[in-house]
N, C-alpha and C positions, 0 to 999 in steps of 0.2 A: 307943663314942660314935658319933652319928648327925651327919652333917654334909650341909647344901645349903648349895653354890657357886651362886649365881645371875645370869645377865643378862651373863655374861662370853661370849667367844669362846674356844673351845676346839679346841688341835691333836688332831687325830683323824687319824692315816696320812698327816701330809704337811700336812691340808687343816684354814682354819680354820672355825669353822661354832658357829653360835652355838646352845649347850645349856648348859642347867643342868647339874649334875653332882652325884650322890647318892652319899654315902658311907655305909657303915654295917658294924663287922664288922673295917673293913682292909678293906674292898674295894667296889669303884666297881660300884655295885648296878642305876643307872640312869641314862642321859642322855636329856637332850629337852627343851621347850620349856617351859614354864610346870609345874615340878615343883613337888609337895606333900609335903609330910611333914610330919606333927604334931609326932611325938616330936624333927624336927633343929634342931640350931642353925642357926641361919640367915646365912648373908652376902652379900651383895649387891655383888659386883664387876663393875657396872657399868663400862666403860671398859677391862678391863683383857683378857689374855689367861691361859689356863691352859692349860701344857706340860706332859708329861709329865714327871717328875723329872729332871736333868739326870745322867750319868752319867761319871766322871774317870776312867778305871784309872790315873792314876800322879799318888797324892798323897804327903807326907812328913808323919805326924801324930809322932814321934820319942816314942812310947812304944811300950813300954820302954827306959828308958835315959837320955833326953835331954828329961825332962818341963819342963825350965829354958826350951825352947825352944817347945815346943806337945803339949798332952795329944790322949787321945784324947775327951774332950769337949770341949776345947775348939777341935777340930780338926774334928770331926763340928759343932759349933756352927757355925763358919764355913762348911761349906758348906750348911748347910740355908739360911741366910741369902742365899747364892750360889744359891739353888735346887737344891742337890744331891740327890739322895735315896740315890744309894751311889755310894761312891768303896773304889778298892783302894791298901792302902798299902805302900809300898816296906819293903825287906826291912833297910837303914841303920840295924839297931838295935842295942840292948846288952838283954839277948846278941840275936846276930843270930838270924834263925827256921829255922836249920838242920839242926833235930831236933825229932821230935815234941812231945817235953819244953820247948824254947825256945820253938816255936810258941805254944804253949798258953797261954804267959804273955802275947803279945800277944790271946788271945782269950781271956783271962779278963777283962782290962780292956777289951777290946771288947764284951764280954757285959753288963758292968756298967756303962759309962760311955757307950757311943755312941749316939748320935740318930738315927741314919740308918742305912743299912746301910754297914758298914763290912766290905770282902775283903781277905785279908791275902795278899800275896805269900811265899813261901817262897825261900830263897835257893840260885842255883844252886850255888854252893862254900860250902864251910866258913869261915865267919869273914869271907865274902867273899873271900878271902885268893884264888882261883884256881887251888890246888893241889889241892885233893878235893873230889868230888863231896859234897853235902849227903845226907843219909839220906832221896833222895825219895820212897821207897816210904812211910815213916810219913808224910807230911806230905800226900799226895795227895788225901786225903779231904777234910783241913782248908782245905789253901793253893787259891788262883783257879789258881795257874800261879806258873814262876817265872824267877825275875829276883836280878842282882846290882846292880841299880841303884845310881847312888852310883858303880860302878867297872864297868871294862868287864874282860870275860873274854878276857885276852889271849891265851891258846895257843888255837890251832886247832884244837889234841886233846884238850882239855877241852870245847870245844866243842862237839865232835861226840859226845866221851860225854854230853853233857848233852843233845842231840837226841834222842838215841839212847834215853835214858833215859826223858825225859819223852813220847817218841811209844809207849813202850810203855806210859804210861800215861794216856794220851788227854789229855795236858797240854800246853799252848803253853808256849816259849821267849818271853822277853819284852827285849830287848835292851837295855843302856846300852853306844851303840858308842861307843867313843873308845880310840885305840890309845896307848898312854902313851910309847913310846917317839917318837913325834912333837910331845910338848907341849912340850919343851923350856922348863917354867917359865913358860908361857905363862900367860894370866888372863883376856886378851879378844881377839876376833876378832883375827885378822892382816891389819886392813887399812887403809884409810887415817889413821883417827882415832890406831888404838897407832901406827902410824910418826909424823905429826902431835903425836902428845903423850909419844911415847917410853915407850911399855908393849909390855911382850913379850905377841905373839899366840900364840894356839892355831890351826893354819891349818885347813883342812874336810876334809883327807886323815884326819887324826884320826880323824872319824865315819866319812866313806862308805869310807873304806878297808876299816873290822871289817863296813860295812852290804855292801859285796858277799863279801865271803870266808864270812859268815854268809849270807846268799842262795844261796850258793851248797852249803854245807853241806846249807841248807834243804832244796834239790831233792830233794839226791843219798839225806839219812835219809828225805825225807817226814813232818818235822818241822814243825805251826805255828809261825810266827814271829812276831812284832811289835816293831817298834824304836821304843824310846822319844825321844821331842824331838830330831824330825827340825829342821834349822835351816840344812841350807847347797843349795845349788841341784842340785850332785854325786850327794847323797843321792837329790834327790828323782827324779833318773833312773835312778840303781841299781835304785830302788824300781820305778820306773815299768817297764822294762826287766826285770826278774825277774816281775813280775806277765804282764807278755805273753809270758815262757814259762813260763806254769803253775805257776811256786812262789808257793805257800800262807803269803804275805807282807801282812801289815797294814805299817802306820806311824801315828805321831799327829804332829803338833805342837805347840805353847804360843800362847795369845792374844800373848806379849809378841813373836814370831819372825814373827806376823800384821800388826801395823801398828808396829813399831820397828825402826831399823837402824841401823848402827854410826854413820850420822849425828847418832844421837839420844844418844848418849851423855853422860853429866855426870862428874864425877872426885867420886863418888858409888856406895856401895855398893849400893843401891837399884837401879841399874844392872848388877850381878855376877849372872849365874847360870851355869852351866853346864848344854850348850855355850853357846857368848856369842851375841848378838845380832850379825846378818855385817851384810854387805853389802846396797844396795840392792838389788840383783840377785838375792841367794838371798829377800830376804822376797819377792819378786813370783815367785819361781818358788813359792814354796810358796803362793801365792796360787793358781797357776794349779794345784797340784797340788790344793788340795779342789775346785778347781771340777772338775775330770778324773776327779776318784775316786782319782789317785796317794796322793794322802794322805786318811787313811778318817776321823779322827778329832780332837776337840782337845783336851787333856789338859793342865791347867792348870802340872801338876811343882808344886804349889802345896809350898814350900819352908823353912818357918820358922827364925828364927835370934833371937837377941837382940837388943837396941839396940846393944848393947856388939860384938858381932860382925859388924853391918854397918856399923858408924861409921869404918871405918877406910880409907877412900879404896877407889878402886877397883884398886888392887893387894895392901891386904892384908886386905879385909872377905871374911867367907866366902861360897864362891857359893851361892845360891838366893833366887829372891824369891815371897812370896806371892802368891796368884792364885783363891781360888776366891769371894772375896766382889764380885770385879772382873771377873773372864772374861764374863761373860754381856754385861752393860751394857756394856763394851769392846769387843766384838766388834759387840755391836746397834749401836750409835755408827759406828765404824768401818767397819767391813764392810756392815753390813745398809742402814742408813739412806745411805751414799756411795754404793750402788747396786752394788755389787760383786759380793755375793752375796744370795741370797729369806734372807727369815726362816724358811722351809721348810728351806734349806740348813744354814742353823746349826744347827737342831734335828734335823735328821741327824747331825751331826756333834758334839752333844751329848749326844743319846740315840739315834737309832736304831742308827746303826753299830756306836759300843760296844757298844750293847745286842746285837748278832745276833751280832757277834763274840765277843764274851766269855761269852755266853749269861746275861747279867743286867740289873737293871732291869727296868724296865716300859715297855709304852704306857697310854696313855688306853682303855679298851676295859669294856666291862661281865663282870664275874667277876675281871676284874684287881686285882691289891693296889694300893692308892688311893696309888701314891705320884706326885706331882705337885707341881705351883709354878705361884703367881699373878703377873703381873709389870704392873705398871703401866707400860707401853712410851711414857706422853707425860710423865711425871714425869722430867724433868731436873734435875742435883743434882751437885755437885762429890765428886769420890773424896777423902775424907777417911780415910787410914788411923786416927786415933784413934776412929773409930766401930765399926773391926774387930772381932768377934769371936773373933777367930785371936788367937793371944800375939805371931805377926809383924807387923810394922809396915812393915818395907821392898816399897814395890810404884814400880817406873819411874811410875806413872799418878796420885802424889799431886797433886792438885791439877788434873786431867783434868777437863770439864765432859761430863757421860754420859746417855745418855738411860737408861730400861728400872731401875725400882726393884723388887724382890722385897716383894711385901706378904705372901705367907702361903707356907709349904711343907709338905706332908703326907707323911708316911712311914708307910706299914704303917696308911694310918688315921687316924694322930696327928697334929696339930697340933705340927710342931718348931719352926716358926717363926713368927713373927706380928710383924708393923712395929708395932701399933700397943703392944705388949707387952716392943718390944726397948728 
C-alpha cells in the first residue's frame, strides 16, 4: 500500500521541518514539500507532528503463560496506539524463554499476533531461578539480549558467568537490580509517606547496591550493560560515575519515576510497581540525569495485571502499572510543555538512543522502513484507562488532563493504528 502524510511537521535528526512524507513498499520512498502521488492514499495532518516510531526495550506483554493479563496483540495494540512501532519484552513468562525450544513459543505468537515489531528478551538463568545459566548460545540468534527481569540476579558469580557468556556472544546484559536480601517485605518506597501510613519500605540500597557491584563486573568482563527502571538518586550516580570511567553502561527510567513521588501516593494499587516511586529528591535527580545523558533512555516497564489483582490496597495488589498508551502525552505535559526538557529531547530518549543502543527501530530518513507516529500535540483530553487498548487498567495518571493525542501509527508500512478507526 501507498501512503502520503501531508502538511504535517516532521522530526528529521533532532530537527522539525515541514515535509510530506511518502510511503510505499514499507518504506519512506520520499520527503518534501507539496508531494504527489496518484496511486496514495492520502491524509492530510495539517496541525500535527510525525515522529519516528517510539521505541521501549522493557515491556511486559505476559504471553505465554499469563494471557488473563495481556496477549501479545493485545499488548502490541496498545503501543501502536502509544505510538510505538517495537518494543522488547521481558523474559516473566511460563515457560520462561530459556531454551531454544521455550523461546520459540513466544515467537510463534509474535509471528502471528503482533502489530509492530515486537524483540523478545531471553532469560539470564533457568526458570529465572538464579542458579544456572540459560542455554545462551541456542537463543542468540533469536533473543535482542538478555535479562531476568521480574527478579534480580543475586550472586555475583552468576553474574559474572553471565557477562562473560553473553560478551562472547556480542550480547548485552540487561539488568533488574534489586538485591532481595534488603527488602525486608517491603512494597513501597522507605520513606516518609510508608512511615506516615505505616507500610513497610523497600529502601534504594536494594537497587544501586546490584547497579554498582554489576558496573563493576561490567569493566573488569567488558560486558554491555543496561539497568533496567533506574528510580532512586544513588543509582543515578553509580551510573553517572561508571560512565566517566569508561564502563559500557546504559540505564533507562519509567514516565511515572519522571513527574511522581512518594508524595503522590493514594492507598491504591494503581500506585504499586516495582521499584516504588522514592522520594522527591530521587525524581529530580533523575531529571537531571536525562538532561546530562546519565540516564540514556525511557522505557515505559508498561506492566499489565487484572482488575482483581490491583484492587487490593497498596500492600497486597501486585506491582506494575501500565504505561505505553500514557508515556508520550505524560511526559509532552509534564516535561516538555513545563519547560524542562525540548520536544527534541524526549524523542531522543524515545527513539534515538534506544534506537543506537540496542541497534533497533528506525528514523524518519528516505530508504528507511516507514515505521513512525502522527501526534496531535494541541489536542488536550483526559487519561481515561477504559479507552485502553492494553487488558491493564491500573495507570497512577487516570484522570490526568494531557496534551499530545496519537492520531495514526505506521509499522513496516502498515497502518496499525488509526484514531479515527479506534
Amino acid at each position: 500500500m501507498k501512503y502520503l502524510l501531508k502538511n504535517a511537521e516532521v522530526m528529521i535528526k533532532g530537527e522539525l521541518v515541514r515535509e510530506d512524507v511518502l510511503v510505499s513498499d514499507g518504506v519512506v520512498v520520499s520527503l518534501g514539500r507539496e508531494l504527489h502521488a496518484e496511486d496514495a492514499l492520502v491524509f492530510d495532518f495539517s496541525g500535527c507532528v510525525i515522529f519516528p516510531g517510539f521505541v521501549d526495550v522493557h515491556v511486559h506483554f505476559r504471553e505465554p503463560g499469563f494471557s488473563y493479563k495481556e496477549t501479545i496483540k493485545t499488548g502490541s495494540a496498545s503501543a501502536a496506539r502509544g505510538g510505538y512501532t517495537t518494543v522488547c519484552t521481558m523474559p516473566n513468562l511460563n515457560p520462561v524463554p530459556d531454551s531454544k525450544e521455550h523461546l520459540k513459543e513466544q515467537l510463534d505468537i509474535i509471528n502471528r499476533d503482533a502489530l509492530i515489531n515486537v524483540l523478545p528478551y531471553a532469560s539470564i538463568t533457568v526458570g529465572q531461578l538464579g542458579e544456572q545459566l540459560s542455554d545462551f548460545e541456542s537463543m542468540a540468534e533469536d533473543a535482542l539480549a538478555f535479562s531476568d527481569d521480574g527478579r534480580g540476579v543475586q550472586s555475583e558469580e552468576m553474574m559474572k558467568a553471565a557477562m562473560m557468556k553473553a560478551k562472547s556472544l556480542g550480547k548485552m546484559i540487561v539488568a533488574h537490580c534489586e538485591d532481595n536480601s534488603l527488602l525486608f517485605g517491603g512494597y513501597i518506597h522507605d520513606g516518609e509517606y510508608a512511615k506516615e501510613h505505616n507500610h513497610r519500605g523497600i529502601c534504594s540500597e536494594s537497587e544501586w547496591g546490584p547497579i554498582k557491584r554489576d558496573a563493576k563486573l561490567s569493566k573488569e568482563v567488558g560486558c554491555p550493560y543496561h539497568v533496567c527502571h533506574v528510580s532512586a538518586k544513588e543509582s543515578v550516580e553509580v551510573i553517572r560515575r561508571a560512565k566517566a570511567e569508561g564502563v559500557d553502561i546504559t540505564c533507562e527510567t519509567g514516565p511515572h519515576y519522571l513527574v511522581l513521588d512518594d508524595s503522590c501516593l493514594q492507598e491504591d494499587g494503581r500506585f504499586k510497581m516495582n521499584p516504588p516511586l522514592r522520594a522527591k529528591a530521587d525524581r529530580e535527580s533523575l531529571i537531571e540525569g536525562i538532561k546530562d545523558g546519565t540516564v540514556d533512555m525511557i522505557a515505559t516497564d508498561h506492566a499489565p495485571h487484572s482488575a482483581e489483582e490491583k484492587g487490593r490496597g497498596l500492600e497486597k495488589s501486585a506491582m506494575g502499572i501500565v504505561g505505553l498508551e500514557t508515556a508520550f502525552p505524560i511526559l509532552y505535559t509534564k516535561l516538555v510543555k513545563e519547560g524542562i526538557i525540548t520536544l527534541q529531547k524526549l524523542i531522543e530518549l524515545m527513539n534515538t538512543n534506544p534506537r543506537e543502543r540496542f541497534g533497533i527501530g528506525t528514523e524518519i530518513k528516505v530508504g528507511e522502513r516507514a515505521d513512525l507516529t502522527v501526534f496531535d500535540l494541541g489536542d488536550e483530553y483526559t487519561v481515561d484507562p477504559e479507552e485502553f487498548l492494553s487488558k491493564g487498567r491500573a495507570t497512577p495518571f487516570r484522570g490526568e488532563r494531557v496534551f499530545g493525542r496519537c492520531r495514526m501509527t505506521l509499522c513496516k508500512g502498515e497502518i496499525v493504528y488509526d484514531v479515527t478507526k479506534a
